[in-house]
N, C-alpha and C positions, 0 to 999 in steps of 0.2 A: 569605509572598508573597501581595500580594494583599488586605491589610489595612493601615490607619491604627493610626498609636501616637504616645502622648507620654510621653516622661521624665515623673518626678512624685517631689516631694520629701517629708520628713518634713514641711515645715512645712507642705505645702498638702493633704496627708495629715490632720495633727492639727486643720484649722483650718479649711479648703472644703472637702473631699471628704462627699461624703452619698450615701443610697442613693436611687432613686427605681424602681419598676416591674423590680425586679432587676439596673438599671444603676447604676454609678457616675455621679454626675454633680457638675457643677463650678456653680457660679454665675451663668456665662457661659453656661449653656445646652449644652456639652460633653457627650457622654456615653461610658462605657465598657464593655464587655463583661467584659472580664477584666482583672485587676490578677497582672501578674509579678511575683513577688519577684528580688531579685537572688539568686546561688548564692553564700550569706553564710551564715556559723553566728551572727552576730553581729545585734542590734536592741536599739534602747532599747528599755524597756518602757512609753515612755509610749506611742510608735509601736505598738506590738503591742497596746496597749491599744484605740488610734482602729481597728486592723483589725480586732480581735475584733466591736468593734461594727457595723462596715461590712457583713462577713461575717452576720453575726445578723440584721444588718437585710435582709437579700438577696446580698447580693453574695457575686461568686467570685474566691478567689484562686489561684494555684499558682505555687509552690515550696516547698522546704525549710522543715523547721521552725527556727528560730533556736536556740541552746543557752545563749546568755548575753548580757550588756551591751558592747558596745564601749567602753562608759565607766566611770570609776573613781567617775562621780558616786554615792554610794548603795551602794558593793562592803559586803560582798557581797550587801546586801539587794537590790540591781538584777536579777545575776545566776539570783537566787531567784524574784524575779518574771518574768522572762522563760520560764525553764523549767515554772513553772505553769502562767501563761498561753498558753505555748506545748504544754503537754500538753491542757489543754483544750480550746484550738480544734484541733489535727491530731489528738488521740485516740487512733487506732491506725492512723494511714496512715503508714507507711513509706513509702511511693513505689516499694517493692518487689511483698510479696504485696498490700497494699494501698492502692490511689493514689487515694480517691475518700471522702470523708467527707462528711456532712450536719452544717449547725452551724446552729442557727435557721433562719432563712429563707434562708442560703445554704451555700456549698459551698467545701470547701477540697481542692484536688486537690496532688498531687503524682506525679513521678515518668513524666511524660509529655510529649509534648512540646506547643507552643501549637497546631499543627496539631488535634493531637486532640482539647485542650483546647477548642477553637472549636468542631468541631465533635459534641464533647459537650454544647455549649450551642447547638447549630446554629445557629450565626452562620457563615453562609456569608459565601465573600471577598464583600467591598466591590468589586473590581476583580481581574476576574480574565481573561487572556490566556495564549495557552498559548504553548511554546519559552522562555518566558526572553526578551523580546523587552525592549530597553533603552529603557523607557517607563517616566516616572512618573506619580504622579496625586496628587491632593489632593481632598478630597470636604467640603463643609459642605453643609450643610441652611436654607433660611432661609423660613420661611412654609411655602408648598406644596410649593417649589421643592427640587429638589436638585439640587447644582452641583460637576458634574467636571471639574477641569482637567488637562487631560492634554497630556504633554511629549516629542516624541521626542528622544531622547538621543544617538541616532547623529546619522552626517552620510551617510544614507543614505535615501534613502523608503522608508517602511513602509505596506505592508496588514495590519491587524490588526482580528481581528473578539475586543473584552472584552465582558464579558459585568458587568453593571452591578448592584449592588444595588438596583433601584425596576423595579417592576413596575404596569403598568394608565396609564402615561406616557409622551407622543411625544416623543421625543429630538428635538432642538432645536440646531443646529452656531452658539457666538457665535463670531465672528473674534478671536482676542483680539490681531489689527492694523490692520485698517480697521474695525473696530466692527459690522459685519455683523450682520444675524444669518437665521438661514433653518431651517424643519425637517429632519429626515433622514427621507424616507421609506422607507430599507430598514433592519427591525428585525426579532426576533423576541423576542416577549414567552414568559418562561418563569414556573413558577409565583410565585420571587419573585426572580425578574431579568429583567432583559431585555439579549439580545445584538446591538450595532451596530457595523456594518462601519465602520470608521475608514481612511481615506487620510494620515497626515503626512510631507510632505517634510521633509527633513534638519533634524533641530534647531528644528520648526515644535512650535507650542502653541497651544491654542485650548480653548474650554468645552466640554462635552456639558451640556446644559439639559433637564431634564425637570420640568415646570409644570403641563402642561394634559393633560388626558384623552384614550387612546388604547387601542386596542385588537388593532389589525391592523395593518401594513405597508401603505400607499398607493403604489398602482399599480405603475408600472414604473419609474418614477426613479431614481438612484442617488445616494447619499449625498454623493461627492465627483466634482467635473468630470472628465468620460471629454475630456483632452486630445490632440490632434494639431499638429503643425508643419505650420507656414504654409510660413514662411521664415528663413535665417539672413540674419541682418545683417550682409554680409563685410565692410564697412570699404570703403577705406578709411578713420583716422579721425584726426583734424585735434584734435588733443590741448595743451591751451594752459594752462601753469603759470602761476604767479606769480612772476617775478622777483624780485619787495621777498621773499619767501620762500626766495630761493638757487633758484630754481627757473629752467629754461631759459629766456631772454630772448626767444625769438620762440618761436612753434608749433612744433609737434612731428607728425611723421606716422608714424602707426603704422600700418604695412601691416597688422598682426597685432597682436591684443588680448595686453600681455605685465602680470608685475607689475614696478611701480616696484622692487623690491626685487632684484632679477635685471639693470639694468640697466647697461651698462657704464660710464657715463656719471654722476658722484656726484650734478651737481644733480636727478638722476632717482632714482637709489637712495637718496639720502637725503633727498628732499623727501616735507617734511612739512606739508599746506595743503589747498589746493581746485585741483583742475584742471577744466577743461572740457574736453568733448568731443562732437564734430561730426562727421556722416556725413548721405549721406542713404541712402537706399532707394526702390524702385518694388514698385509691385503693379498688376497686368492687372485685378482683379477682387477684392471686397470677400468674403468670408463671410455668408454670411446668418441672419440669426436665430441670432446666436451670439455668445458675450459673445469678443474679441479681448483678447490681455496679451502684453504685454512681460515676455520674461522677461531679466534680466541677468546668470542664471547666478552666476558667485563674483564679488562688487566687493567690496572693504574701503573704510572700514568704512560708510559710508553715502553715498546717493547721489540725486538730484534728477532727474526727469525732466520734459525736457519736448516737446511734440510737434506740428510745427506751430502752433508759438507759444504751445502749451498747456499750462500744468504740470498733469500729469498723475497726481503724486505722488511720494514720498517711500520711500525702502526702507532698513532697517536689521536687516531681520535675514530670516532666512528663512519663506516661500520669498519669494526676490527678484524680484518682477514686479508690474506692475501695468495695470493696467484701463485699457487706449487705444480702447476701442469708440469713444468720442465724437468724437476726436481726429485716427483713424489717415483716410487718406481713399484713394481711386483715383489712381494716378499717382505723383511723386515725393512723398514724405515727407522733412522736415529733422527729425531724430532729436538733441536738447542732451541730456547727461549730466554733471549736473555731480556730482562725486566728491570725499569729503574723507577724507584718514585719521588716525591720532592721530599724536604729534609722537614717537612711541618713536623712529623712524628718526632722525628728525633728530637729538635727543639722542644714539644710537650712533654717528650719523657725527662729532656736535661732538666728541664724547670721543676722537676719533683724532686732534685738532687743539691744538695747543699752547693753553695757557690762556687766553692773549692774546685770540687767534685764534675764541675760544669764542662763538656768539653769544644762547647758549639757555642756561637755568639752572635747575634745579630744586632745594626744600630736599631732599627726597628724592628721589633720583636712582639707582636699583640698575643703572643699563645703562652697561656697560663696552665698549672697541674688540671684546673679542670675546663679545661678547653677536648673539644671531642677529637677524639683521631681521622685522620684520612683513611679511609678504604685503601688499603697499597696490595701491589703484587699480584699476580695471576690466578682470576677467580673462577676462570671460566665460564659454562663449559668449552671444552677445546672439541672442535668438530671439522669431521671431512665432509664437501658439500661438491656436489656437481654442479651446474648453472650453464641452464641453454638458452640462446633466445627463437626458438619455436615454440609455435600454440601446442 
């Protein structure tokens, strides 16, 4: 946990892999710490031959020593060279009383596990967060930069403070959905990491960017916007299908924000399209000095706003809100929302309809009458939110 790996074959083994400053490394600039063997008795020997060299030339490997050829190519001379070559790079490490060998310029371990292994070569994590918390990350390097992207996995918000491999560099937040980008000024630099407090709403991703030189944590700021509720947007709201799409022939009025897929009514539960949707809303008094968003809560699967005549942007994935400071005004507000979902629904409801009767077609089609519906449509809730960055 807590570290980057790639699969790696015999051929790119025999044919890219070189050693460079005690790392493996690829052509592309790639580099690795440690090379796992798999828990195999079994290696060509041409294979054991490019490790022996790899190993010599610097590098570390750990696992097992191999005992023979998997192939009949060369039997039984294959089998003979494996077992030499295999006694002369592992020696006398058993993995038992001893799991730690010197072989030229690198090292063959065994019998331990990669935890120890790392940090016998103290390679501390790349990314490391504590509990177990359901985030991923990916990490390149390019120039000066070093570049995290990082994934929350749940469908829930997380506060998570990871602790980053680059140290003496100001962490840097890129949007990776409106292209933003902005520093993070609460960090602390450790001797060769540094830890920052991370905010991701449900299934949200975005960069940590560190470029440019830093040293300390700037002022009182905080990383991610300290948000408050304005107001909820009750409806009601004035919801308008597409007929030529099987959809309801006039407006529709939804006292209450519901999904298409729950409704009793089939041109609703099983339309598949664009609808719009119209409310307004009132405010006494504006926010001051503070960025205003809409937020729309759960919509499937994508959706258009726009705001006093103003399209104000686009959402498709989380978190679903977007930037109405220019837009929103004192007094009433007319609030459009136009929403699309995919055509799954539709297809499960044609499939309950004699063939004839079918108006939608697909070559690959896996949704049957008892296949479950998509969640569609705009579910809410729909909310006005402040969001500062001061403590």
């Amino acid at each position: 946990e807590g570290y980057s790996y790639d699969y790696i074959n015999a051929e790119v083994i025999e044919n890219r892999l070189k050693v460079k400053d005690g790392k493996l490394v690829l052509p592309d600039g790639i580099s690795y710490s440690l090379m796992v063997l798999p828990p195999e008795k079994t290696m060509r020997p041409e294979v054991l031959k490019k490790i022996s060299q790899l190993v010599a030339d610097g590098a570390t490997i750990l696992g097992p020593r191999p005992e023979r050829s998997p192939s009949l190519q060369d039997y039984p001379t294959a089998d003979k060279q494996v077992k030499d070559l295999a006694a002369k790079l592992w020696q006398n490490c058993d993995g038992k009383t001893v799991k730690m060998v010197h072989f030229g310029k690198g090292m063959v371990l065994d019998g331990m596990t990669m935890e120890e292994a790392l940090t016998l070569l103290k390679v501390i994590p790349d990314f490391k967060i504590d509990g177990g918390q359901p985030v991923l990350y990916t990490h390149r390097r390019t120039g000066q930069a070093d570049i995290y992207f990082v994934c929350n996995q749940s469908d829930s918000t997380l506060a998570i403070t990871p602790s980053f491999r680059v140290s003496g560099k100001q962490p840097e937040w890129w949007d990776a959905v409106d292209g933003s980008t902005r520093t993070l000024p609460q960090f602390v630099q450790h001797d060769a990491s540094t830890s920052v407090p991370l905010k991701l709403a449900a299934y949200q991703s975005g960069f940590v960017v560190f470029r440019n030189e830093s040293h300390a944590s700037e002022g009182n700021g905080v990383n991610f916007p300290v948000e408050k509720m304005v107001m909820h947007v009750p409806g009601p709201w004035k919801v308008t299908f597409d007929g030529a799409m099987r959809g309801p022939v006039g407006p529709v009025i939804f006292d209450q924000l519901q999904d298409w897929s729950k409704s009793k009514e089939d041109s609703i539960k099983y339309y598949s399209g664009t609808a719009i949707y119209k409310t307004t809303f009132s405010l006494t008094s504006l926010p001051k000095n503070q960025t205003i968003y809409l937020d729309l809560g759960n919509v499937k699967a994508m959706a258009q706003v726009t705001l006093n005549g103003e399209n104000v942007g686009s959402v498709w994935t989380a978190p679903h809100q977007v930037n109405v400071t220019r837009a929103v005004k004192k007094g009433e507000n007319l609030l459009t929302i136009k929403v699309v979902n995919t055509w799954v629904n539709r297809l499960i409801g044609d499939s309950k309809l004699p063939i004839a009767d079918r108006k939608t077609h697909a070559d690959v089609n896996p949704y049957t009458p008892d296949s479950p519906l998509d969640p569609s449509g705009l579910m809410g809730p729909v909310t006005l939110k402040t969001a500062s960055y001061t403590k």
